[in-house]
N, C-alpha and C positions, 0 to 999 in steps of 0.2 A: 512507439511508446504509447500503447494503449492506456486512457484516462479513463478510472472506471467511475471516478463518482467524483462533481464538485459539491463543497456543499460548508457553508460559514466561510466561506473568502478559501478555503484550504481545496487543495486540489490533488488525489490520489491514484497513482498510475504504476503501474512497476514496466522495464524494459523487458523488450523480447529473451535481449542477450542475458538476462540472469534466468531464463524460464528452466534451466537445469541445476539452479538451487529450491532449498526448501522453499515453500509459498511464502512470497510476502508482497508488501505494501510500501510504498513510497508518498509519503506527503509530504507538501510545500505551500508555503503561503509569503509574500515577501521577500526570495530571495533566501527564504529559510527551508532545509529539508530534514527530513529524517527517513529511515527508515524502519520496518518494525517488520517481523517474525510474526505469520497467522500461528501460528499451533507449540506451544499458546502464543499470544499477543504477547511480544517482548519486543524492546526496542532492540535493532543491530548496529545503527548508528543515528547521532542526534548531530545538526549542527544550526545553531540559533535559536531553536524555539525559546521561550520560559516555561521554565515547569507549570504553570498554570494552562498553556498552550497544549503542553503534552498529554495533560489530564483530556484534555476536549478531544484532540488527534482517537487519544483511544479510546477512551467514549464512542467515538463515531466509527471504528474500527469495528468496535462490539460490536452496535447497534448494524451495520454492514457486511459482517463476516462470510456469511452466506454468498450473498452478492458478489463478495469480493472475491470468495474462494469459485465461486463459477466463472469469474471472468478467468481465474487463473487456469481452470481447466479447459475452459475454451481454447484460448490462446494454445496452451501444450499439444491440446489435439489435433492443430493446425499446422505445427511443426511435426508432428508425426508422422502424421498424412501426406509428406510432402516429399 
């Protein structure tokens, strides 16, 4: 479960085991998770946040896309290689 970015208490990681679906993201903060869809940024599933929570998750999603989408293709090219 590579963690790619902490950052406002929320912590963003996606499993090895989903690396054969479309890119995305996983955040948590509290015992609350979601997940969300890079292209576009969409959620795929919510459980706990408040919507004011969600607003900030994807805010920071944006502002880290790049970032995030590199770690995903890191990750992929490790399982390829293998």
């Amino acid at each position: 479960m590579p963690v790619v970015l902490r950052l406002k208490g929320y912590k963003f990681w996606f499993y090895e085991a989903d690396l054969d679906e479309p890119p995305h993201i996983h955040a948590g903060k509290q015992g609350k998770e979601a997940k969300y869809w890079l292209n576009p940024i969409t959620p795929a599933r919510i459980h706990g946040f408040r919507p004011q929570e969600l607003v900030e998750i994807e805010r920071i999603i944006a502002e880290h896309k790049r970032e995030i989408l590199d770690a995903w293709e890191k990750e992929q090219s490790k399982r390829v290689s293998r």
